[in-house]
NUBAMAR-179871 format. One record per residue: residue number from 1; z, y, x of N, C-alpha, C in turn. Coordinates in steps of 0.1 Angstrom, whole numbers. Layout:
<recs>
+-----+-------+-------+-------+-------+-------+-------+-------+-------+-------+
|  nr |   n.w |   n.v |   n.u |  ca.w |  ca.v |  ca.u |   c.w |   c.v |   c.u |
+-----+-------+-------+-------+-------+-------+-------+-------+-------+-------+
| NUM |     Z |     Y |     X |     Z |     Y |     X |     Z |     Y |     X |
...
+-----+-------+-------+-------+-------+-------+-------+-------+-------+-------+
</recs>
This chain:
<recs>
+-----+-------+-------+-------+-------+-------+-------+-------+-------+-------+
|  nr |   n.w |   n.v |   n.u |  ca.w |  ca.v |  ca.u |   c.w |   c.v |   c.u |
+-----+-------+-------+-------+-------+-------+-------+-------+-------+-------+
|   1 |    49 |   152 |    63 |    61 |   152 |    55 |    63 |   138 |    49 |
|   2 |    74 |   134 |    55 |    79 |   119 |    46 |    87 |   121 |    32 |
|   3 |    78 |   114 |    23 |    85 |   110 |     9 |    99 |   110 |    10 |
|   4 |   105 |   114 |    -1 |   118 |   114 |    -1 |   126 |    99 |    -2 |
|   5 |   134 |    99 |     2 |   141 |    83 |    -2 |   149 |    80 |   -14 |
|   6 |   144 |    73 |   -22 |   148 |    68 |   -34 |   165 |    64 |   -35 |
|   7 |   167 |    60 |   -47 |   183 |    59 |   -45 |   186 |    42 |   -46 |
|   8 |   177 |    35 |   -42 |   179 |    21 |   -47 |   187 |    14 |   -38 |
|   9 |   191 |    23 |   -29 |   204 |    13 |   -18 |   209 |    29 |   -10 |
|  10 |   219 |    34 |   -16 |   230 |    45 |    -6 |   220 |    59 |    -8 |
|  11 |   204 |    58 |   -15 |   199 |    72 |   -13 |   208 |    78 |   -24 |
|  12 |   208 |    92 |   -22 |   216 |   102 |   -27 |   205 |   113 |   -36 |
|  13 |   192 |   112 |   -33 |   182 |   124 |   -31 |   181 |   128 |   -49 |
|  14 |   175 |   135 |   -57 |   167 |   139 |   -66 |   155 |   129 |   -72 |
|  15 |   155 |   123 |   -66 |   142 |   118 |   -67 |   143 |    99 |   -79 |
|  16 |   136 |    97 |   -87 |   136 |    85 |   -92 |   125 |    79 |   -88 |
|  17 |   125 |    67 |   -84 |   112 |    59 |   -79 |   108 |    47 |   -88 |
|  18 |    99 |    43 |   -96 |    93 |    38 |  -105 |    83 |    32 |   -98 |
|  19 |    83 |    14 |   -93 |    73 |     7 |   -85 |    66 |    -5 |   -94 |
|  20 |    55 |    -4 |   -93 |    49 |   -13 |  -102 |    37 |   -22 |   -95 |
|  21 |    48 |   -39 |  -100 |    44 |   -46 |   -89 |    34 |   -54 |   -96 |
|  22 |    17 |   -61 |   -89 |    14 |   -76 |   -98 |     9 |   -87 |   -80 |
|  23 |    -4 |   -92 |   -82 |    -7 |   -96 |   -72 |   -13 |   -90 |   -62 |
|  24 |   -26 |   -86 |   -62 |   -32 |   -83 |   -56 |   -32 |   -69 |   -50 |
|  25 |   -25 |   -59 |   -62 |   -25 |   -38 |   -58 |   -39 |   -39 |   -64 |
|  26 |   -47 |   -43 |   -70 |   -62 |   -41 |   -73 |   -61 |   -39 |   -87 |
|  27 |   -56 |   -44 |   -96 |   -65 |   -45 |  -108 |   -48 |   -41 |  -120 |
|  28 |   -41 |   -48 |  -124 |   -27 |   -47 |  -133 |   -20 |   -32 |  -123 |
|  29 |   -16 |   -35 |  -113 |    -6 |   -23 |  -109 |   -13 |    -9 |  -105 |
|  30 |   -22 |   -11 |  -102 |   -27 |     5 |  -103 |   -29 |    10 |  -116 |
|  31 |   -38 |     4 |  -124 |   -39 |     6 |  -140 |   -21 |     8 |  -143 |
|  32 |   -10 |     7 |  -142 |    -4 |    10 |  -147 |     0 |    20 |  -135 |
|  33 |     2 |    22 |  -126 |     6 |    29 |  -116 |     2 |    49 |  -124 |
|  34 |   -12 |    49 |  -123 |   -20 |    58 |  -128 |   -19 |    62 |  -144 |
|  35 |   -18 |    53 |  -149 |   -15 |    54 |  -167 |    -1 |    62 |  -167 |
|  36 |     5 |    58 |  -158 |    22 |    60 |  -160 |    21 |    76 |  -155 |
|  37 |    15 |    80 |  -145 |    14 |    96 |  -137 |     8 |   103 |  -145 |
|  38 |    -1 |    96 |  -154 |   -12 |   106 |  -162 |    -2 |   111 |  -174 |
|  39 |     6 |   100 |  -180 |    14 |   101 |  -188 |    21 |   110 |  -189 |
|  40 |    31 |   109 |  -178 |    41 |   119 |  -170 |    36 |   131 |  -170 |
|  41 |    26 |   136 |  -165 |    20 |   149 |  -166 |    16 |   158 |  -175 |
|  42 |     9 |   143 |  -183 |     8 |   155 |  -202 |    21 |   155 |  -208 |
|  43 |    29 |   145 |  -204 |    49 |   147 |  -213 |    52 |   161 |  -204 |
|  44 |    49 |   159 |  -192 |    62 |   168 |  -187 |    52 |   181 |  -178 |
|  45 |    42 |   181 |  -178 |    38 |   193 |  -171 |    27 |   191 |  -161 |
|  46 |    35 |   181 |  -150 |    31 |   177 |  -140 |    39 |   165 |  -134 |
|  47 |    32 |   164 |  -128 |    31 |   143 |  -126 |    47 |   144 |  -115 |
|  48 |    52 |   150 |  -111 |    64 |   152 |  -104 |    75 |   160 |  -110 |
|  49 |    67 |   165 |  -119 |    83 |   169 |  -130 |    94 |   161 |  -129 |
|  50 |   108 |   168 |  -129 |   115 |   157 |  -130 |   121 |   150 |  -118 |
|  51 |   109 |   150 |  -113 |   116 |   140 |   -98 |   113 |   123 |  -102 |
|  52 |    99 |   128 |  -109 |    98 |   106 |  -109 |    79 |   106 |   -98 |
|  53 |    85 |    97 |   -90 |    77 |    93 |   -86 |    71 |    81 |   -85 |
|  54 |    62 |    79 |   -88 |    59 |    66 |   -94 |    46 |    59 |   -82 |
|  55 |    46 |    45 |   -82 |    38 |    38 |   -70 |    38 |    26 |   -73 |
|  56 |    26 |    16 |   -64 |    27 |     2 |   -68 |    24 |    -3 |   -59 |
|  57 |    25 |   -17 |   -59 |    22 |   -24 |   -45 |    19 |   -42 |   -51 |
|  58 |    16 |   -50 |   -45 |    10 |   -62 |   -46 |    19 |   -75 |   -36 |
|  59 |    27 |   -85 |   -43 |    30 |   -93 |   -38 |    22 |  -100 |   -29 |
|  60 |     6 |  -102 |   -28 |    -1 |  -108 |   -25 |   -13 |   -93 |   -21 |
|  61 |    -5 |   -82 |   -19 |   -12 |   -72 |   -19 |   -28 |   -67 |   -10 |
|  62 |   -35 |   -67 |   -13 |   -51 |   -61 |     0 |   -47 |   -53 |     1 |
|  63 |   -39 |   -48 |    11 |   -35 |   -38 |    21 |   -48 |   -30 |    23 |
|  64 |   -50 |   -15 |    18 |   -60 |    -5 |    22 |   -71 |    -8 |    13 |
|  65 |   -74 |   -14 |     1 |   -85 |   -21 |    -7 |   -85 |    -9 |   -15 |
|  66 |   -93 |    -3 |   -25 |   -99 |     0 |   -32 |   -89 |    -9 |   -44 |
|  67 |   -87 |     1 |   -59 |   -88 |    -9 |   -69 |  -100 |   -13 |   -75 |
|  68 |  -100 |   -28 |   -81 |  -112 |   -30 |   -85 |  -117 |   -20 |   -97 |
|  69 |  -131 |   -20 |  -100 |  -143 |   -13 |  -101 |  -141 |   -11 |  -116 |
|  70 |  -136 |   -21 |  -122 |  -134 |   -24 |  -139 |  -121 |   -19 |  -143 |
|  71 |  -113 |   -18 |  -127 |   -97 |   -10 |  -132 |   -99 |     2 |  -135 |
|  72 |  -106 |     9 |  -122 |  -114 |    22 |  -126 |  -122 |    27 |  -138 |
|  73 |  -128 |    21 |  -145 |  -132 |    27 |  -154 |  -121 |    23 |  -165 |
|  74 |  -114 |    15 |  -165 |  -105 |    16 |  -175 |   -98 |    28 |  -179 |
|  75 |   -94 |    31 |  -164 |   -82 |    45 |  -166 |   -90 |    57 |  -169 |
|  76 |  -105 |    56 |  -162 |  -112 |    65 |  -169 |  -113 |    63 |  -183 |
|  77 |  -116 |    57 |  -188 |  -112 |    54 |  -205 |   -98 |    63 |  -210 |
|  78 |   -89 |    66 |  -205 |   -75 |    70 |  -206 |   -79 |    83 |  -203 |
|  79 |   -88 |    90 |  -197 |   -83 |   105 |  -192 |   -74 |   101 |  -178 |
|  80 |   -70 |    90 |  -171 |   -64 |    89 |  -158 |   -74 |    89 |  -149 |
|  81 |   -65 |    93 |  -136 |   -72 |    94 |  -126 |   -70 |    83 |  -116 |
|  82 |   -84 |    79 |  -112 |   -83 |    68 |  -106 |   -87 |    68 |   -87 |
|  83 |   -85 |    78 |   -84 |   -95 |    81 |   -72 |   -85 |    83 |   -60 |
|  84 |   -86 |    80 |   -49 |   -78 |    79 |   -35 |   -66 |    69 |   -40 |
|  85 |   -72 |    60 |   -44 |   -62 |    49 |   -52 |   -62 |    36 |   -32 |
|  86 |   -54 |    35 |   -28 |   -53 |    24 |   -17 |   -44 |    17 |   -22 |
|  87 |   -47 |     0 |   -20 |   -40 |   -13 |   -19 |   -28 |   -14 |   -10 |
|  88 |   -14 |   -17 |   -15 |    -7 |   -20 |    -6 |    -1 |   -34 |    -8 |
|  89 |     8 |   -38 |     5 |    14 |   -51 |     2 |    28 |   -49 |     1 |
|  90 |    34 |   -56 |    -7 |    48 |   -55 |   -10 |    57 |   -53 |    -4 |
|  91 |    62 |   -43 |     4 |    79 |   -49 |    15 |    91 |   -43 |    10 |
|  92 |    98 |   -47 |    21 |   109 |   -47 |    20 |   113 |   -29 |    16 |
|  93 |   112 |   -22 |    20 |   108 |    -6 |    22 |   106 |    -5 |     6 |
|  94 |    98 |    -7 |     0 |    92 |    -2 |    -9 |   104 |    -3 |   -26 |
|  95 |   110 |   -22 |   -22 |   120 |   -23 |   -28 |   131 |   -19 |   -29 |
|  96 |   132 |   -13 |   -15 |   145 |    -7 |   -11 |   151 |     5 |   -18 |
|  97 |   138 |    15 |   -19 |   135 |    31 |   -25 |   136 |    31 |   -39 |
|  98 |   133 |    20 |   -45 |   127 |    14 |   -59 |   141 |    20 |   -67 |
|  99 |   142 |    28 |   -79 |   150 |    26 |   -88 |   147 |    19 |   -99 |
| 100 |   132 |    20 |  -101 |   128 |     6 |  -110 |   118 |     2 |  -108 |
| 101 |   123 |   -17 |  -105 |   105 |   -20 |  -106 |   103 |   -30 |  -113 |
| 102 |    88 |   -27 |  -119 |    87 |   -29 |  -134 |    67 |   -37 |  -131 |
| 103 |    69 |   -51 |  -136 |    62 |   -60 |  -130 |    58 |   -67 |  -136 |
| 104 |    40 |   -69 |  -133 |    34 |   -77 |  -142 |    36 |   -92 |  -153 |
| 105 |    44 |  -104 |  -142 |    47 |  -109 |  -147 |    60 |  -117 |  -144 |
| 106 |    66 |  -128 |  -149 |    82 |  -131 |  -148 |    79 |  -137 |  -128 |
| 107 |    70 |  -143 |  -124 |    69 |  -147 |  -109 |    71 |  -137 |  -101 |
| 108 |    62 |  -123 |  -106 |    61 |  -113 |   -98 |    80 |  -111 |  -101 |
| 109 |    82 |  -106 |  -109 |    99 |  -103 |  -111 |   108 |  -111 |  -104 |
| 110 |   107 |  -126 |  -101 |   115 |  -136 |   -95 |   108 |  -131 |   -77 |
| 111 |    98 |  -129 |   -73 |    95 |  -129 |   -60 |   101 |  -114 |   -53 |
| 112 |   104 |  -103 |   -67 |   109 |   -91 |   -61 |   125 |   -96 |   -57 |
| 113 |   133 |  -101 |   -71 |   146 |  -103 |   -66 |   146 |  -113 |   -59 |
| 114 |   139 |  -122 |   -51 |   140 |  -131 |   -42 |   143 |  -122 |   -26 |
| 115 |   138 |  -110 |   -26 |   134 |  -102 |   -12 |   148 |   -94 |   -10 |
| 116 |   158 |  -100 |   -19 |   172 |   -94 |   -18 |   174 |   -79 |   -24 |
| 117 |   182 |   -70 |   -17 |   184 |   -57 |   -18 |   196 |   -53 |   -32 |
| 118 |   197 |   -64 |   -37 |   204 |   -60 |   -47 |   194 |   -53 |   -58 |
| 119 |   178 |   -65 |   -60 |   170 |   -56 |   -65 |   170 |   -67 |   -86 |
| 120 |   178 |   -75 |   -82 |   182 |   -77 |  -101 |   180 |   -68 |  -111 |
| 121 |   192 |   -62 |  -106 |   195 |   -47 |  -119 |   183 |   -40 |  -120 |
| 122 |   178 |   -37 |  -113 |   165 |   -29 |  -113 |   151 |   -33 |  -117 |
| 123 |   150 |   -48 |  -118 |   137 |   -54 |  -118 |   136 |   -56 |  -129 |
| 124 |   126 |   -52 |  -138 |   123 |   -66 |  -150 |   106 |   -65 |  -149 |
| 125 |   102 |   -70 |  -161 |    84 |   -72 |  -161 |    85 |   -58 |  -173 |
| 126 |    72 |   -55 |  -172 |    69 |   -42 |  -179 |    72 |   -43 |  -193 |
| 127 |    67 |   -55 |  -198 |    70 |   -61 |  -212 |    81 |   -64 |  -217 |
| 128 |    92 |   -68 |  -206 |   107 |   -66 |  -208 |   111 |   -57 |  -211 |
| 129 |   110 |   -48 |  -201 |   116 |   -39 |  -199 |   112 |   -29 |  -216 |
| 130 |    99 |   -28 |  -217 |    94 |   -22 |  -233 |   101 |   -29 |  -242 |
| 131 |   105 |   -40 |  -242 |   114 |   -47 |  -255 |   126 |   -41 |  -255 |
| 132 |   133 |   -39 |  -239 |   145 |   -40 |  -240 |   150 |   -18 |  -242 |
| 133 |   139 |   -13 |  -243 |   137 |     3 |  -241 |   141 |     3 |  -258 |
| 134 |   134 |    -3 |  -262 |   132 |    -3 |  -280 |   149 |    -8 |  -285 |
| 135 |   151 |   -12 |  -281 |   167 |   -16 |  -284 |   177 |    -9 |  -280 |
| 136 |   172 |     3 |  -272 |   183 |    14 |  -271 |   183 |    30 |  -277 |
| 137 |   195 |    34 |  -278 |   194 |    43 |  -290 |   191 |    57 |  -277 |
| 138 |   179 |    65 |  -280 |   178 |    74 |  -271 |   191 |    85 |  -269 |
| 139 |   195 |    88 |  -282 |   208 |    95 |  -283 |   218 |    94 |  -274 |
| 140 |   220 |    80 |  -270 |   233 |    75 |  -260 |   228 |    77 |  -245 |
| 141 |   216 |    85 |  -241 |   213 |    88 |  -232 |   214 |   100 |  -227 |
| 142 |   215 |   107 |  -209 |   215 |   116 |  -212 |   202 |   123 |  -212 |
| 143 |   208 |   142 |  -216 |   198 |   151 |  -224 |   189 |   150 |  -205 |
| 144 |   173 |   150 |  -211 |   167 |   149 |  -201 |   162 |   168 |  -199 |
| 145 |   168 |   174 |  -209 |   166 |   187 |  -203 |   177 |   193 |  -198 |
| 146 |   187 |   188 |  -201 |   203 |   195 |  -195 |   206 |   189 |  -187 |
| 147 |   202 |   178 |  -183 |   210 |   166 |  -174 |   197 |   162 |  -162 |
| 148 |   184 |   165 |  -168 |   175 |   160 |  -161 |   167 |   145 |  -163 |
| 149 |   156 |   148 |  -157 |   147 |   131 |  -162 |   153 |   117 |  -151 |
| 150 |   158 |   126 |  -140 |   162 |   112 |  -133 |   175 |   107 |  -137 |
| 151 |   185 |   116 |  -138 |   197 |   113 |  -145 |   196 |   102 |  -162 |
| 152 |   186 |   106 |  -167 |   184 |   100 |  -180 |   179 |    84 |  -179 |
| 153 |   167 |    88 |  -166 |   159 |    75 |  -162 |   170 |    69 |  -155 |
| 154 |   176 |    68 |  -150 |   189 |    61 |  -143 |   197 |    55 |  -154 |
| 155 |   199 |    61 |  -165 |   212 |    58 |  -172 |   203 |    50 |  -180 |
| 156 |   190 |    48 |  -182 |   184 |    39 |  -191 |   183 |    26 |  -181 |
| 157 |   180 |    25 |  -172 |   177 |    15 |  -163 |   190 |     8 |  -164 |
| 158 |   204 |    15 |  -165 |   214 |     7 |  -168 |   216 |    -1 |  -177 |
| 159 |   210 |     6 |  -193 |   217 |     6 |  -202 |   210 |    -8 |  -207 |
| 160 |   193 |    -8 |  -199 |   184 |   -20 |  -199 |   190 |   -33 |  -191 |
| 161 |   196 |   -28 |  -179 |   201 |   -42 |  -177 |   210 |   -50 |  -182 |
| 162 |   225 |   -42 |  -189 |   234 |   -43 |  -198 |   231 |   -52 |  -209 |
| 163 |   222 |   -48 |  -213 |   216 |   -57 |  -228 |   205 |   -70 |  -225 |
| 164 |   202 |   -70 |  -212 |   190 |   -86 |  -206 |   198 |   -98 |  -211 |
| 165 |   206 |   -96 |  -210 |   213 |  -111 |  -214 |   214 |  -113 |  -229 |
| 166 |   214 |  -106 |  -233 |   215 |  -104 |  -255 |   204 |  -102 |  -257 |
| 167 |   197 |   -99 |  -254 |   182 |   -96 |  -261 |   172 |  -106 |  -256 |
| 168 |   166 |  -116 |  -257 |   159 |  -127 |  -256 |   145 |  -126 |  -262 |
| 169 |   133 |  -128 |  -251 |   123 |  -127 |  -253 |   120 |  -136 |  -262 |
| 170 |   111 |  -135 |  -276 |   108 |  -143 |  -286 |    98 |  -155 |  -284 |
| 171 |    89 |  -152 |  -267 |    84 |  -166 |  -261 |    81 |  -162 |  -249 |
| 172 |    82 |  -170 |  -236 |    81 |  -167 |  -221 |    72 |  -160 |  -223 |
| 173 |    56 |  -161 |  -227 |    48 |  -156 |  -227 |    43 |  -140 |  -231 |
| 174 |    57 |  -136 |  -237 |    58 |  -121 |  -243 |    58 |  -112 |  -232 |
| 175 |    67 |  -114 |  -224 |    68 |  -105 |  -212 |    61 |  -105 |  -200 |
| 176 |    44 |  -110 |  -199 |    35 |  -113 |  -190 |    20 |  -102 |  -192 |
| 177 |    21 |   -95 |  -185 |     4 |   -95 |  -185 |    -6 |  -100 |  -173 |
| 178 |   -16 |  -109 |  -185 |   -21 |  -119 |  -170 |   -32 |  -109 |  -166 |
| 179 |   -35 |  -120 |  -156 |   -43 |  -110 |  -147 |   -61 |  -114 |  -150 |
| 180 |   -66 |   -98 |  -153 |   -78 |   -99 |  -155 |   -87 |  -100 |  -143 |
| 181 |   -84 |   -98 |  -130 |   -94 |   -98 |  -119 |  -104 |  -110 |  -121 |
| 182 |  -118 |  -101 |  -117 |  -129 |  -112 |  -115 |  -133 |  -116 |  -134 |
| 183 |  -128 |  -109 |  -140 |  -127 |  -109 |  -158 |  -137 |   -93 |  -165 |
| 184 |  -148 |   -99 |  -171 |  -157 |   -86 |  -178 |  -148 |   -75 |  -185 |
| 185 |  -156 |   -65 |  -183 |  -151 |   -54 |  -187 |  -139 |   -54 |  -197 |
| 186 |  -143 |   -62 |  -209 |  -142 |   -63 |  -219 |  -128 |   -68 |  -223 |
| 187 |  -123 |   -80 |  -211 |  -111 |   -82 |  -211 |  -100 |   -68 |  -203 |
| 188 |  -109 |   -61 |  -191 |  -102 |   -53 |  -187 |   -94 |   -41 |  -196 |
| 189 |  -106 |   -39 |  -203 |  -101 |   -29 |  -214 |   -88 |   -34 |  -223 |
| 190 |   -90 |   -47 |  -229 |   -75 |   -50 |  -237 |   -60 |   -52 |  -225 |
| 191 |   -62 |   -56 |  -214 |   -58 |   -54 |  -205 |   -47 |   -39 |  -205 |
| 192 |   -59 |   -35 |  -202 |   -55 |   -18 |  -206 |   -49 |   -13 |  -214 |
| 193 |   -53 |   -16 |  -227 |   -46 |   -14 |  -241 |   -30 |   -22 |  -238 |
| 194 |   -29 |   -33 |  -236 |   -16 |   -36 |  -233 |    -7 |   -32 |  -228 |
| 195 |   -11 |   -28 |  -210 |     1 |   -18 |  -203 |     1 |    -7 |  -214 |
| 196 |   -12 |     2 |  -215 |    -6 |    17 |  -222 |     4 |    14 |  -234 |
| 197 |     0 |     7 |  -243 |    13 |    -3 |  -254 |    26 |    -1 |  -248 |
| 198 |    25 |    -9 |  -238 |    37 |    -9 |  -233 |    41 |    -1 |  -228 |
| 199 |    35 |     7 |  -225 |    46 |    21 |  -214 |    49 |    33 |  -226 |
| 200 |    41 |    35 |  -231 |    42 |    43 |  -241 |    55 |    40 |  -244 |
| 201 |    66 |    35 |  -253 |    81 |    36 |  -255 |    92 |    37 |  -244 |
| 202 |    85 |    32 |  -230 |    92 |    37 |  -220 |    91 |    48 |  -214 |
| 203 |    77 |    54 |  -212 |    78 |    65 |  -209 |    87 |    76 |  -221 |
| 204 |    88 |    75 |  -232 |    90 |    82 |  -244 |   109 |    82 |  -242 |
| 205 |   111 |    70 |  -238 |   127 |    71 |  -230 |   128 |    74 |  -222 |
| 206 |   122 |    75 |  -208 |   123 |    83 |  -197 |   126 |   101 |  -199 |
| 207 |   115 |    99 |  -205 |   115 |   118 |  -204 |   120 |   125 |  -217 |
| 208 |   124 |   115 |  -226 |   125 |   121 |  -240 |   113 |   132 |  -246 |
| 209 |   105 |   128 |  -243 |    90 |   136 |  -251 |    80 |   125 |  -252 |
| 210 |    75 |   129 |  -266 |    67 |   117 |  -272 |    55 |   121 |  -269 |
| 211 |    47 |   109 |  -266 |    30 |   114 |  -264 |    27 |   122 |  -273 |
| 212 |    12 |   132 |  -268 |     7 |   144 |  -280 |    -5 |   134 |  -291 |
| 213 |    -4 |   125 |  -287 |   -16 |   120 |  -299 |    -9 |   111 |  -308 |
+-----+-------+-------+-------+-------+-------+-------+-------+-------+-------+
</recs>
């Protein structure tokens, strides 16, 4: 059975696709890939509630790699699951499906909308995109139980690009998470701490349900 096709160019389907991009697919994008599903699952039931499917891939991706060893125990740190996790490399396909993709840092974000597709509106860095989630009023969105989590996650993705030009990161550096690869545990873990930071207010707009802790 083939995945459903996302709506990021003429799909029509149910389905919201949430792609999360950094270099390698080893170490930043699975850690959030996984954080983001585990999330989803304790908000909403189950990791496909909804209709969001979530995935990541690597500009510079190790196609079929393992994530590294220190990403893994991270998400183990989280209660996420890290296991049948494979490396991919970025294409054209993946952007195409994408309703949002939401990316390590501002290069990674300039290399997605470089690959065309009309993928601007859709693209920002994870850190953006968390700043720019915090500046919208969940209210003006729609009900994610009467209207649904894709229809809601759609109309926030709008509502986020709408506002990128008014809302200005307070230093280039805000909206980046660098990359720990080949970096002790120690950094992976704050690593870690940062995406969860970060997704936490967007997941909390996506689905309209707030973490249980």
């Amino acid at each position: 059975m083939t995945a459903p096709e996302g709506r990021g160019i003429g799909g029509t389907d149910d389905a919201f696709r949430i792609l999360h991009v950094s270099t390698g697919n080893v170490c930043r994008s699975p850690i959030t890939e996984r954080l983001t599903r585990h999330a989803l699952s304790r908000r909403l039931g189950d990791p496909l509630a909804g209709g969001l499917i979530v995935e990541s891939a690597g500009t510079w991706g190790h196609e079929g790699a393992p994530m590294e060893a220190n990403a893994a125990t991270v998400l183990g740190d989280f209660g996420a699951d890290p296991s049948g996790f494979v490396g991919r490399e970025l294409l054209d396909e993946h952007v195409i499906r994408a309703d949002l993709v939401l990316t390590a840092t501002r290069d990674h974000r300039a290399q997605v909308i470089s690959m065309g597709h009309s993928a601007g509106l859709r693209t920002f860095t994870l850190k953006e995109f968390t700043r720019l989630v915090r500046a919208i009023d969940p209210a003006t969105l729609p009900d994610a139980l009467d209207d649904g989590v894709v229809e809601r996650a759609r109309a926030l993705v709008r509502a986020a690009a709408a506002l990128r030009g008014w809302l200005l990161a307070p230093s280039a550096e805000a909206d980046e998470v660098y990359d720990p690869y080949g970096a002790p545990i120690t950094f992976f873990r704050s690593i870690g701490d940062e995406i969860h930071q970060a997704l936490d207010p967007v997941l909390t707009a996506l689905t309209g349900v707030r973490s249980h802790h």
